[in-house]
N, C-alpha and C positions, 0 to 999 in steps of 0.2 A: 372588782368594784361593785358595791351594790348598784349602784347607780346605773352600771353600765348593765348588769341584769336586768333591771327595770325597766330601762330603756328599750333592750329587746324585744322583752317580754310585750309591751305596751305597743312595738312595732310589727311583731307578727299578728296582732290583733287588733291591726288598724286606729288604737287607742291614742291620743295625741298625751304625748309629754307637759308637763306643767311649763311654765315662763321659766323658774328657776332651775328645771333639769336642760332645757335649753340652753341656758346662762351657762349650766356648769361645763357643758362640753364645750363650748370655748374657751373654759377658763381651765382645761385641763392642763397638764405639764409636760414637758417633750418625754419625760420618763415613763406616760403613760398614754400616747397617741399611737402607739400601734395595738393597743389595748381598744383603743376607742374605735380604731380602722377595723380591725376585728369585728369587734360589735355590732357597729354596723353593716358590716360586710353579710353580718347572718339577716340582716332583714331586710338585703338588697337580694342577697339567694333567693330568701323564700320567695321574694314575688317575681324576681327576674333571670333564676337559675347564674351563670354564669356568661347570660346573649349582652352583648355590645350592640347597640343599635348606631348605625352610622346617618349623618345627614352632611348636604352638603348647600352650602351657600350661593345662590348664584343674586349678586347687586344689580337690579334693574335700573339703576338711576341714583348715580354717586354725585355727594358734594351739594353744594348751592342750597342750603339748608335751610328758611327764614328763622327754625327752632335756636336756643341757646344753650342748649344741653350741655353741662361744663365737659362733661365726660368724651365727649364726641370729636370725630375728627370732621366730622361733617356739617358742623353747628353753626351757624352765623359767624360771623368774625373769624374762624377757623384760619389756622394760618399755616395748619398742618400741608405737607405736599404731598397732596394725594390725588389720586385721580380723579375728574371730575367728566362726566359725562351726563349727557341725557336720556331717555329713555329706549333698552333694547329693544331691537324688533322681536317681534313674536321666536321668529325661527333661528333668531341670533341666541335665546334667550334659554331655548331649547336645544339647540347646540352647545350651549355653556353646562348643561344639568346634565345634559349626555356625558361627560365627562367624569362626573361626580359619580354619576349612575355605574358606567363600566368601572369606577374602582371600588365599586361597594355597598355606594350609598343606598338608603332602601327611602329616605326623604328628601325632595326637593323646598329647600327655604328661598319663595321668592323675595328679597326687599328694594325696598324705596324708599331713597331719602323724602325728606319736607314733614310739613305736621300731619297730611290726610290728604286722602286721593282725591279727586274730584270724581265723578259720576262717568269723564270718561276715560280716568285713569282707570278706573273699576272695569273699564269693559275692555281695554289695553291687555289689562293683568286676565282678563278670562278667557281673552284671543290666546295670551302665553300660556294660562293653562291646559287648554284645551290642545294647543302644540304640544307642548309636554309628553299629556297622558294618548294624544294618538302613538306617537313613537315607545313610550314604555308602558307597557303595557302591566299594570299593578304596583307601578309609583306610587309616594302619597308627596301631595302636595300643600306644603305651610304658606300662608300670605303673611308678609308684614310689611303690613303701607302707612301707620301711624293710625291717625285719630280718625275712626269709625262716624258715618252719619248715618241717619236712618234708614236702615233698607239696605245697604250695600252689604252687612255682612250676608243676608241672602241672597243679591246677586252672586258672590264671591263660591256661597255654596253651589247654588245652581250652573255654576260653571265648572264645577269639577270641584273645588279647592276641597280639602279633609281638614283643615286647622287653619289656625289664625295665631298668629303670635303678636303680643304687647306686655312686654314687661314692666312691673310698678319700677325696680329699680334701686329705689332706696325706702324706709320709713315714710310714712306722713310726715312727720314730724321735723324731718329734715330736708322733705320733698324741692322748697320754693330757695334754701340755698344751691341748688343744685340745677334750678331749672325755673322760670320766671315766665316762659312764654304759652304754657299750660298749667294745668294743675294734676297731682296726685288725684281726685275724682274726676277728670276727664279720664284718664286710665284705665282706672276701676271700670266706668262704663263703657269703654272699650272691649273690655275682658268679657263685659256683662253682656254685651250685645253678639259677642260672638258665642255664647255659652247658646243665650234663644236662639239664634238662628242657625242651630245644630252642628255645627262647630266647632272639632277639637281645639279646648282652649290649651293654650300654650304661655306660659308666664312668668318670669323669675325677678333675678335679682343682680343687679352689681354690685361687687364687693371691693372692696381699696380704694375707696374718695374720701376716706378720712373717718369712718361711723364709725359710732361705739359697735361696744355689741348687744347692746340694749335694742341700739336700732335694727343689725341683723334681724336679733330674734323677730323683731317689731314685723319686718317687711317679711319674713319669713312666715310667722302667723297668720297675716292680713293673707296670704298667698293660698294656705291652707285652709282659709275660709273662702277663698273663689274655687278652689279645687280644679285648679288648673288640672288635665291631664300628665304633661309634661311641667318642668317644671328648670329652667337655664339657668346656669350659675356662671354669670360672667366675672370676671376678675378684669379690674382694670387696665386695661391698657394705656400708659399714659404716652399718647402723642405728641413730640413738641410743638408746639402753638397750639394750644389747647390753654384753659385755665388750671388743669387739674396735673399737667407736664410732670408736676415736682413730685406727683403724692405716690411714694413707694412704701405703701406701708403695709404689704405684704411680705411673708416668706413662705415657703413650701408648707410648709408647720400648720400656716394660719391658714393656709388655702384648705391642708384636709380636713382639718377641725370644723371648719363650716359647710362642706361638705360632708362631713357625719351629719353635725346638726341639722343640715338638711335632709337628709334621709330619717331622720327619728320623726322631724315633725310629719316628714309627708310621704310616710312609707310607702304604700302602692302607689307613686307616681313614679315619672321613667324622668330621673334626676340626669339631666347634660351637663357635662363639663363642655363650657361655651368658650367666649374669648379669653385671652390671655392665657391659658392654660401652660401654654410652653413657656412663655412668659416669667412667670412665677411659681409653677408645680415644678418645671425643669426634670432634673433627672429623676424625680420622685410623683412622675405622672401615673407608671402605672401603680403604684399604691392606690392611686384616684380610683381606679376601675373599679377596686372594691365598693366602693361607694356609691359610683355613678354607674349607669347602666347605657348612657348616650351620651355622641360623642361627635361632634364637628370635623369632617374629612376635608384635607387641606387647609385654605385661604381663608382668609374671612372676608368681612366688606371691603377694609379698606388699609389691613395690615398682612403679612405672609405669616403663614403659619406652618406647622412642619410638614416634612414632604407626604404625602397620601401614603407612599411606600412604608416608611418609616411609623406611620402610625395603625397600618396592619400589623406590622411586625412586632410590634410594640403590645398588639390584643394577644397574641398569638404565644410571644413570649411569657406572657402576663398570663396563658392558662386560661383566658378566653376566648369565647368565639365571635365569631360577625354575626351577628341576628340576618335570617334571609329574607327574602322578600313573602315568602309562604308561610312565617312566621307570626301573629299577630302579638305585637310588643306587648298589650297592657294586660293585667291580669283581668280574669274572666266578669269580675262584678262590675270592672269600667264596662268593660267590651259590649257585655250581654246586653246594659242599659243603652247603650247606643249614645253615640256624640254629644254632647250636652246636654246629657240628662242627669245635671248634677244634681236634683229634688232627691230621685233614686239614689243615691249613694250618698246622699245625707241622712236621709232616713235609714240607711245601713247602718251606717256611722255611729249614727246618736244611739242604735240599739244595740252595738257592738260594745259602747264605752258606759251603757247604763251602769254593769257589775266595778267600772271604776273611780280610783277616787274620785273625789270632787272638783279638784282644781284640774285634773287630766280629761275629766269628759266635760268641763268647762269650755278649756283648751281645744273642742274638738273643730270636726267639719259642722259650722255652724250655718246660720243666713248669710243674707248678703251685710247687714249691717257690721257685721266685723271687721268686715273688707272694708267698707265705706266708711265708718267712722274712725278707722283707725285703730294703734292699741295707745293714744296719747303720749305726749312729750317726755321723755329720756334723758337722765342725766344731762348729759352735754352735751350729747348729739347734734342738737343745734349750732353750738360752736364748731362742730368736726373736730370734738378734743381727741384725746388717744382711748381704747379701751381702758375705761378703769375698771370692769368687773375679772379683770384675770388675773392668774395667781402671778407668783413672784416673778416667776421663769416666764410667762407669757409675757408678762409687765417690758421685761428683760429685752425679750425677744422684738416685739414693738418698737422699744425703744429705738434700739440697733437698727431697725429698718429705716430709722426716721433720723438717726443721724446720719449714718447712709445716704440717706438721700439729699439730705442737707449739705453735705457735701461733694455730692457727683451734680446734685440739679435734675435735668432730665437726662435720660437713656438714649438715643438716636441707636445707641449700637443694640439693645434689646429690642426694637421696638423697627419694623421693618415694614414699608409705605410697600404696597402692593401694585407691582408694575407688569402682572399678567394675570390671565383669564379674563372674563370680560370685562367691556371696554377698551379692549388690548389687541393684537394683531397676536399675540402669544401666548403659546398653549397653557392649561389649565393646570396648577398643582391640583392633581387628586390620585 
């Protein structure tokens, strides 16, 4: 396919794809998705060889959420039965990443429910960090505590942490049905505030709440104009007692398809397959690997997820390897620039994609205003209608997932409340 030439091509030269070559790889057809996994499988090689970087989850502080996140099992009103707890102690918290750590992990992700830490949650989470990294010696450690004030992403640096994660999630444009008690620019400046205070940013997206794929591309773009390092591709989880329970409007199919897409827009970034992965990739996870180059070990916050065992074997089968800890994940123009020094690799950027067309070095790693203002309102997005930009077969395949679901309701048997590792008396899946 030409398309899928170009695609490459524009990916091993850090070049961003137009809107509409984004569109199209969603809208491809199951007779040509291993075509497309291919594809980008060659410009996940070039920048990441065939290293699996493994991270692991450890929840500081589950449930009791003031936020209304539909998607969340943790949100306000939440009627999901999950665990809820307070916050771990330092060396509890450290015992839980130890876990992670002996099965592979080469990242510790600390999170916290609620909107934003206060000042001295901030210095809680520094005590943990610094727990952490006395015991592992060459960890790297991700903070995700919500909504950012000023000043704290530097305490968070100056206590050890190497990144920061805050995910946009969805579109702008669809941002306030999905979530009421922030906004899509508190986020951004989230992202923004840990990019200055030298801080591997970390950023992605969830996918199956119902978006077009106008919106994907939408959230996916704004994403590659903050130039996260990392970059999470979560898939729905639908909780019951949640708002978003019913919405299965996934299949394997659609998960790799937007994980190509994601690898063309933001090639040198180190793309995670996050939540739901087993969920909805199922028996056709390690095709993912092609794509993604990071990869969530065990549990998550607040659902189980496959055994640790089972997802070594699974890289290993698949012809790849565990990135080690002596390893450094990003390729060498992040690395060289140093932790948020997104200016530098913009300024790469924009001279990499001068020799191309117009609408692709439009498309590129631009300012921040891409991020912030958006790429504007989408088709239907706003309603959370079905994809309408896919071909017939896509069209098809949606469909099916959405009478599916219309007739089972929610999954309780897919979909499994996490009743070990912390918070728990019971040892940790890793």
């Amino acid at each position: 396919m030409d398309l899928l030439n170009t695609l490459v091509d524009k990916g091993l030269r850090r070049v961003s794809p137009t809107r509409d070559e984004a569109l199209a790889v969603l809208a491809t057809s199951d007779d040509e998705l291993l075509d497309v996994v291919a594809a980008a499988g060659r410009v996940r090689r070039h920048w990441y060889g065939r290293r699996v970087k493994l991270n692991y989850l450890v929840n500081l502080k589950s449930g009791l959420c003031p936020e209304d996140c539909s998607y969340c099992s943790q949100r306000l009103g939440s009627e999901a039965g999950i665990l809820k707890y307070t916050w771990l102690k330092p060396e509890e918290a450290s015992e839980a990443a130890a876990a992670g750590l002996a099965g592979g992990a080469k990242r510790v992700c600390l999170v916290a429910s609620g909107r934003g830490p206060t000042d001295r949650d901030v210095e809680r989470v520094g005590r943990t960090i610094e727990a952490i990294k006395e015991q592992n010696e060459g960890v790297e450690v991700c903070a995700c505590l919500g909504l950012l004030s000023d000043g704290q992403a530097e305490r968070l640096k100056a206590a050890g942490a190497d990144a920061y994660n805050h995910n946009l999630n969805t579109s702008e444009a669809t941002y306030g049905d999905i979530t009421t008690t922030h906004t899509y620019a508190d986020r951004v400046d989230t992202v923004e505030k840990a990019h200055a205070a030298g801080l591997s940013a970390c950023s992605g997206l969830i996918a199956g709440m119902g978006e077009s794929d106008e919106d994907l591309v939408d959230v996916v773009f704004a994403l590659r104009a903050l130039d996260p390092d990392s970059v999470p591709v979560n898939f729905l989880i639908p909780f019951e007692g949640t708002p978003l329970a019913k919405e299965w409007n996934l299949t394997p199919q659609r998960c790799l398809r937007i994980l190509a897409m994601v690898r063309f827009v933001c090639p040198d970034a180190e793309v995670r397959i996050a939540g739901g992965r087993e969920v909805h990739l199922r028996t056709m996870q390690p095709l993912a690997l092609h794509l993604a180059n990071s990869i969530f070990l065990g549990d998550y916050l607040t659902s189980e997820g496959q055994a640790g065992r089972a997802d070594l074997e699974m890289i290993a089968d698949a012809g790849f390897e565990v990135e080690g800890a002596d390893t450094t994940t990003l390729p060498a123009h992040r690395t060289d620039a140093g932790c948020g020094s997104r200016a530098v690799r913009t300024a790469e950027a924009a001279e990499t994609a001068a020799g191309a067309d117009e609408a692709g070095a439009a498309g590129g790693c631009g300012g921040h205003a891409a991020a912030g203002g958006g790429c504007g309102p989408c088709g239907g997005g706003a309603a959370h209608g079905a994809c309408g930009t896919q071909t017939v077969s896509g069209a098809e395949e949606t469909a099916g997932a959405a009478e599916a679901a219309a007739a089972s309701g929610a999954r309780p048997d897919l979909v499994a409340v996490r009743r070990r590792g912390a918070g728990t008396d019971l040892a940790p899946n890793a």
